[in-house]
C-alpha positions in Angstrom: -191.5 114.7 123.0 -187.6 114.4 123.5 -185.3 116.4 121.9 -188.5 119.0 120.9 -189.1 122.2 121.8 -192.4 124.7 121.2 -191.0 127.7 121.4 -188.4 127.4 118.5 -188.2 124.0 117.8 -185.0 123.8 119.7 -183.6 120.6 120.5 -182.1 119.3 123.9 -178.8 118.7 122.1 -178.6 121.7 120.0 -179.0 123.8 123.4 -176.2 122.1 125.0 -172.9 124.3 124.6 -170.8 121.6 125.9 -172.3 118.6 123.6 -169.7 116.7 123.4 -168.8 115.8 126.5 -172.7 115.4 127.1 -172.5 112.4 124.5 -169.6 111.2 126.0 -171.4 111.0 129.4 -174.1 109.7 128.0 -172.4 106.7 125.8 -171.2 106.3 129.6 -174.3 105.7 130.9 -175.2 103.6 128.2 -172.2 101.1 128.9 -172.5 101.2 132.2 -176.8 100.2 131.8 -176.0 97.2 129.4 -172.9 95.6 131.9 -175.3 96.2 135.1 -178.1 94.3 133.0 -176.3 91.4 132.4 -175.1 91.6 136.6 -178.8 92.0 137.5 -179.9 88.3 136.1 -176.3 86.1 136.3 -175.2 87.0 139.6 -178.6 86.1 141.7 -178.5 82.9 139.7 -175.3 82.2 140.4 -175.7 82.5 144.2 -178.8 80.1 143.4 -176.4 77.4 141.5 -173.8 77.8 144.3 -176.8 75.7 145.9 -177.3 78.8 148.5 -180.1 78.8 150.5 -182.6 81.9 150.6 -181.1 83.1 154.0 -177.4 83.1 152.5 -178.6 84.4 149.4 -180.1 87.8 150.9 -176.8 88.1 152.8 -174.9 88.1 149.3 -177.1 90.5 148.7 -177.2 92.3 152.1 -173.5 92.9 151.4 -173.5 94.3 148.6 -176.3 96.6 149.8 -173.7 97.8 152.8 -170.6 97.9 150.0 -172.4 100.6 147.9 -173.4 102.4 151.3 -170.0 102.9 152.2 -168.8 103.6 148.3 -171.7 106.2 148.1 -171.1 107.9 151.1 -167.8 108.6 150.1 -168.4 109.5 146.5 -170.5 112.3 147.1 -168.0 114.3 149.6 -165.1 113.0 147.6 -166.7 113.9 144.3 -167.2 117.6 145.9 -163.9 117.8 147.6 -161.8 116.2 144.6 -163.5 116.0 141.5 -166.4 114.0 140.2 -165.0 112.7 137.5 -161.6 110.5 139.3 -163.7 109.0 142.0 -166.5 108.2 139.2 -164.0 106.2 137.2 -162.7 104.5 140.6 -165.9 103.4 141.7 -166.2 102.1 137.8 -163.1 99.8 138.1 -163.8 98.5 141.3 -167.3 97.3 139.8 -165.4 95.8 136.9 -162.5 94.0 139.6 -165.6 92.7 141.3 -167.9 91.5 138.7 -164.8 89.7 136.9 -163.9 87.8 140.8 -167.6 87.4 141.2 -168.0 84.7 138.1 -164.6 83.2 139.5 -164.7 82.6 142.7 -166.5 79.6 144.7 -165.5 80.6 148.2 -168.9 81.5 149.6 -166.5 84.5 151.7 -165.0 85.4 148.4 -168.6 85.9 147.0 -169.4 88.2 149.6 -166.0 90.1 149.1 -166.4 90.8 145.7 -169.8 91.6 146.7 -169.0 94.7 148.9 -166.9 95.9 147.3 -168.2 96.2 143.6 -171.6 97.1 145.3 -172.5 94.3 143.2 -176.5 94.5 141.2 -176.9 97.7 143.2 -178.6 100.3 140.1 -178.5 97.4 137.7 -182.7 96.7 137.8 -184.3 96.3 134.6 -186.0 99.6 133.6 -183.8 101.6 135.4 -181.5 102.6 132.4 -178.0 102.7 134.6 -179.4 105.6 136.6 -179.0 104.6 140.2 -176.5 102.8 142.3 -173.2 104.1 144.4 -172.0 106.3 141.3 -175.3 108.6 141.4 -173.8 111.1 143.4 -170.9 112.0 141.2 -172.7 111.1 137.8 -175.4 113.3 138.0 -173.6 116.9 139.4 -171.2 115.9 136.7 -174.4 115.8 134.3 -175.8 118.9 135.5 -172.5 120.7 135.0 -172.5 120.1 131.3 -175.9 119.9 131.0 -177.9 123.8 131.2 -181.1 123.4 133.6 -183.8 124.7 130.5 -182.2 121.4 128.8 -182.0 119.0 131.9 -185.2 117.2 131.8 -185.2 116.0 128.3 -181.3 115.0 128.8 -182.3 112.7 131.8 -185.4 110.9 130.1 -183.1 110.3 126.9 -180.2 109.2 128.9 -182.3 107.2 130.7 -184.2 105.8 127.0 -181.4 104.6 126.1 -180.0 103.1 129.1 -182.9 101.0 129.2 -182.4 99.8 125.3 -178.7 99.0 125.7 -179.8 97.3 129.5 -181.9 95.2 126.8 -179.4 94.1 125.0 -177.5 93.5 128.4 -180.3 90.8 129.4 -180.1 89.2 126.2 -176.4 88.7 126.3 -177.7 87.1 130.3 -178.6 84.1 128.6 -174.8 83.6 127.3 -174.5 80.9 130.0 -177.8 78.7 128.7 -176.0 79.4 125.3 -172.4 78.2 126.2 -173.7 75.5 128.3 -175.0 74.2 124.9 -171.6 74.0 123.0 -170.0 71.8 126.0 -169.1 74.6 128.0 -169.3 74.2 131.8 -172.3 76.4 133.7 -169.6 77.3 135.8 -167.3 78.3 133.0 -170.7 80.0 130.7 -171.2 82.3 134.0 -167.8 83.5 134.3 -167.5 84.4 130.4 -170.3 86.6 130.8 -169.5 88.3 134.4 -165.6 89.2 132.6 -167.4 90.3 129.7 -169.9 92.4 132.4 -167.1 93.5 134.0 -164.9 95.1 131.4 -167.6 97.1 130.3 -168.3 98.2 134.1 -164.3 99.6 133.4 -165.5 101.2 129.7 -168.0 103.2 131.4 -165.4 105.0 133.9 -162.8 105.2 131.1 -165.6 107.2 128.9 -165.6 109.8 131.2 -162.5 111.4 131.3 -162.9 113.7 128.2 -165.2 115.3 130.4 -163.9 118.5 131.7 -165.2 119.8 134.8 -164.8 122.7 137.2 -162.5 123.0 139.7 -162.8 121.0 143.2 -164.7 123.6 145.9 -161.5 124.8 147.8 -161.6 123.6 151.6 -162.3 127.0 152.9 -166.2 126.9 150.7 -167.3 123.6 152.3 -166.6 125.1 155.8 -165.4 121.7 157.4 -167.7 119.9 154.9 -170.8 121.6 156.8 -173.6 121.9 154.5 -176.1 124.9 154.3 -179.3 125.0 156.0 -181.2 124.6 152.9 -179.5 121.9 152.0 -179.8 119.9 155.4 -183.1 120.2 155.3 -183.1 118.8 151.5 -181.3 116.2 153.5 -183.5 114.6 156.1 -186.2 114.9 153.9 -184.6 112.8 151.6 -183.2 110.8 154.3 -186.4 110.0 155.7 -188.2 109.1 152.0 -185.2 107.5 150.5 -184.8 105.1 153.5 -188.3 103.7 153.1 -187.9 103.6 149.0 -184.8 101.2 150.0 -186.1 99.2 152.5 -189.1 98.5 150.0 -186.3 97.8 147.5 -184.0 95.5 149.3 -186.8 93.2 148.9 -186.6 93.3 144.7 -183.6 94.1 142.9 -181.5 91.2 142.8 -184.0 89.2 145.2 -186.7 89.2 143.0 -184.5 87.5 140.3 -183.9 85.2 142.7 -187.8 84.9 143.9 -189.1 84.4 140.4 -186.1 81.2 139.8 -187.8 79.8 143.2 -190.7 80.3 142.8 -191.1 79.1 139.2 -187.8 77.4 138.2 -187.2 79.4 135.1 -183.6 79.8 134.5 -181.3 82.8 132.7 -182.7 82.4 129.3 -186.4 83.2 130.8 -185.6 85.9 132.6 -183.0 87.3 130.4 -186.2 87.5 128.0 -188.0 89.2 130.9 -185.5 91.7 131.3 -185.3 92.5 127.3 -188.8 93.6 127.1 -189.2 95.1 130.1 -186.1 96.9 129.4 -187.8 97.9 125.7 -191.0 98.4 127.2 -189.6 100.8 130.0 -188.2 103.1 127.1 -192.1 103.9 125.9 -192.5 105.7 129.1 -189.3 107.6 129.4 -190.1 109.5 125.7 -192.7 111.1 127.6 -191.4 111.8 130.7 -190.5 115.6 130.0 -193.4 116.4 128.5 -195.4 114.8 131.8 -193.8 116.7 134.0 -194.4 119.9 132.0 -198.1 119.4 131.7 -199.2 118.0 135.4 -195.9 119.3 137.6 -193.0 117.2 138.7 -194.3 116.6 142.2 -197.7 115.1 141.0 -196.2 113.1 137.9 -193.7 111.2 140.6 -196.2 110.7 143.2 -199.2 108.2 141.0 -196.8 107.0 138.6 -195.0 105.6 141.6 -197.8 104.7 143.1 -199.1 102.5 140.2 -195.5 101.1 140.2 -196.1 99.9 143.7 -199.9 98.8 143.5 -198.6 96.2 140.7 -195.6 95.0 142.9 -198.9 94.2 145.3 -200.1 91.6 142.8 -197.2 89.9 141.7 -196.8 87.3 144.7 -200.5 86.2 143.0 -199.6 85.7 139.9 -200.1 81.7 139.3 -197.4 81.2 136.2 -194.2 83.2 135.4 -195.7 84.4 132.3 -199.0 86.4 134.3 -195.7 87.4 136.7 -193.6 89.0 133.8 -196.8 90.7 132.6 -197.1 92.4 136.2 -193.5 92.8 136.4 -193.6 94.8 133.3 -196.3 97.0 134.0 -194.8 98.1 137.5 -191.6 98.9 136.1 -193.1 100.9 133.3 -194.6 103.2 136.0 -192.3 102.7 138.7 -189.1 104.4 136.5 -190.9 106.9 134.5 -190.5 109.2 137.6 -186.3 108.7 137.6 -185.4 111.3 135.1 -188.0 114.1 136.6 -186.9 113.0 140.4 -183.2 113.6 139.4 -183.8 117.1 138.2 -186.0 117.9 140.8 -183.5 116.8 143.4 -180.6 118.7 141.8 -182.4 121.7 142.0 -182.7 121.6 145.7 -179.4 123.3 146.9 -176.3 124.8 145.2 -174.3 123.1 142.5 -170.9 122.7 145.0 -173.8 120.9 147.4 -174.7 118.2 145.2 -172.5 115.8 145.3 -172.8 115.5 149.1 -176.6 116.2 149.1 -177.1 113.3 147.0 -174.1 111.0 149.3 -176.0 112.1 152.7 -179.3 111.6 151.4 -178.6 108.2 150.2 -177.1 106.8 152.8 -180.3 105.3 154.6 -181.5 104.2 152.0 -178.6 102.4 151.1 -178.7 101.5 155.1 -181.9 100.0 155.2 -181.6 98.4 151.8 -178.6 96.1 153.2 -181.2 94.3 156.5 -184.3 93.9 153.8 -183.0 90.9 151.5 -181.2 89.4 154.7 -184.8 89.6 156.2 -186.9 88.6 152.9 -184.8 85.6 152.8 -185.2 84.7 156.1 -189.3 85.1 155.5 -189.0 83.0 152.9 -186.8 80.0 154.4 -187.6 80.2 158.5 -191.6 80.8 157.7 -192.3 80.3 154.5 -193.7 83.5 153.5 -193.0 83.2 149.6 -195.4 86.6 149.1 -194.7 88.8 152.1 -191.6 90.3 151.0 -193.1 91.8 147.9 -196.0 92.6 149.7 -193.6 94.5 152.1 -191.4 96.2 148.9 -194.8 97.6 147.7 -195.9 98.8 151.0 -192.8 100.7 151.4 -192.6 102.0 148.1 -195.8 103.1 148.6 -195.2 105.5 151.6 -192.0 106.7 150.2 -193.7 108.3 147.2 -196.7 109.8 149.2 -193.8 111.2 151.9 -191.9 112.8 149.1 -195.0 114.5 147.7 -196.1 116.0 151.4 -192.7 117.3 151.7 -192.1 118.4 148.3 -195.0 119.9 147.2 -194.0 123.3 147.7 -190.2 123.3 146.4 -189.7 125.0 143.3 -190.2 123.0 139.9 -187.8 123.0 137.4 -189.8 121.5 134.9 -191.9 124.8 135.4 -189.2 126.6 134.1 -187.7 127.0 130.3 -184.6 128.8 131.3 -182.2 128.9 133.3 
């Protein structure tokens, strides 16, 4: 269980020297969970209302996809270079800039501006507790610098527990607009309420950071012209090659599928915001035993069939004949798809050397960030030029699929750091 420990009775907070700025970084991530949740169901909505069709919709969301490849690219190397925690709070108030011009602009070129370069509904998915998105690459060094490794497992699962409550109360606050709509207040006006409100939390989450001390940048004469060791290049086309099939599979959900599922079954933001709450609350269950899962069957082995559960149920959804069977689906995927975050981010980090991180984590990101920016432009041009309402999920689960069997071949022989008590 979290915060638990057999040999002692120990918990993951008491053996964190540096505790404080651990709950600082996590009342970060917590922020930054519920402002990306209420992102994750207004904005595709939005770009429905805007009267957008499917092909200009994916390309809202294409550029996004290609914004947070070019912000995560440079976090990582500028995290390394110049400290984790300045670029982590810029790449926080560029979100919050972006999300506030998103809910007041009506230029279709604006919308793709502010787009880009918030990396708008990138990370925001519901289940996914905050954890992923352009800011990963600083975040989660920064974690593991406060965080000791005997202690890093249960501090990812409970970071990621309680993203997923406060990305909860983020989709509840989603349905605002329904809400304001009903006291005379314009759509228009009800969605821009709720994106400012998004976006000044966005800004919260960086400004909760800075009591966080870290350790000096890696002088330019360590990173050797920014070349990385062997061990961690090949951490990196390994994880280039996984992680650009995981986003080509997810550039088909994400933000799409909150589009899809307003298509496809004309439920507006008070359904899905519902949709979002549980699965949000439902996503938490999972997370509490995440640790312990990892402990008992191995890391490699817990990521490989929980995500391939997570997939198979993405399979069905495009059969699903009413939104409720869908939001039943949709919940059971996500409940296995995300249980493998918190042990995949500990495994990852254990890969290379601390001063490595950062840029493993940029350079191994990259495709997927990459091939996530051509799949919604493509699902959307399935769905309008053919058509093909199911094939884009079936494609996200396919993908998903071989990304989590690939990871497992290449893996399987790395050391396991939830095999390990101390560090």
């Amino acid at each position: 269980m979290l915060g638990h420990s057999e040999e002692g009775g120990t918990t993951a907070d008491q053996s964190i020297p540096r505790r404080r700025e651990y709950l600082f970084l996590l009342a970060s991530r917590v922020v930054r969970s519920f402002a990306m949740s209420i992102v994750t169901v207004v904005l595709p909505l939005l770009v429905a209302e805007r009267g957008l069709r499917p092909t200009a919709a994916g390309l809202v969301f294409t550029f996004a996809s290609i914004g947070g490849a070019v912000i995560l690219l440079s976090a990582g190397f500028l995290g390394d270079r110049y400290g984790r925690r300045p670029v982590l709070l810029a790449i926080a108030a560029l979100a919050g800039i972006a999300t506030v011009g998103f809910g007041l602009a009506s230029n279709y070129l604006l919308l793709l501006l502010f787009a880009f370069i918030g990396a708008l509904a990138r990370g925001g998915v519901a289940g996914s507790g905050g954890a992923w998105g352009p800011f990963a690459p600083v975040e989660q060094p920064l974690i593991a610098e406060v965080v000791p490794r005997s202690a890093r497992n249960e501090v990812f699962a409970r970071m990621s527990l309680l993203g997923v409550l406060a990305g909860a109360l983020g989709s509840l606050v989603a349905a605002l607009p329904d809400v304001l709509q009903g006291v005379g207040i314009t759509r228009a006006g009800g969605d821009a309420i709720t994106l400012v409100l998004a976006g000044l939390a966005q800004l919260a989450a960086g400004l909760l950071v800075l009591p966080v001390r870290e350790a000096p940048a890696v002088p330019a004469a360590r990173i050797e012209g920014r070349r990385l060791s062997v061990k961690a290049r090949r951490a990196v086309w390994r994880l280039s090659l996984t992680n650009s099939l995981n986003g080509f599979g997810a550039g088909f959900l994400g933000p799409f599928l909150t589009y899809w599922l307003h298509v496809r079954f004309g439920v507006g933001a008070a359904q899905l915001a519902m949709l979002f709450t549980v699965t949000n609350l439902v996503t938490a269950l999972p997370y509490l035993g995440a640790a312990r899962l990892a402990e008992r069957v191995g890391s490699i082995p817990a990521i490989l069939w929980t995500r391939l559960l997570g997939a198979a149920f993405t399979a069905l959804l495009p059969f699903t004949p009413t939104f409720l069977w869908a939001s039943i689906v949709y919940v059971l995927r996500m409940a296995f798809q995300m249980v493998a975050n918190p042990i995949r981010q500990s495994f990852v980090l254990d890969l290379v050397e601390p001063e490595e991180r950062g840029r493993l984590s940029s350079a191994s990101s990259l495709p997927a960030q990459v091939t996530t920016s051509i799949s919604p432009y493509l699902g959307g041009w399935l769905m309008e030029s053919l058509d093909l309402m199911a094939l884009p999920l079936e494609l996200a689960s396919a993908f998903q699929a071989a990304n989590a069997l690939l990871f497992a071949h290449f893996f399987r022989r790395a050391p396991d750091p939830a095999a390990s008590k101390t560090d």
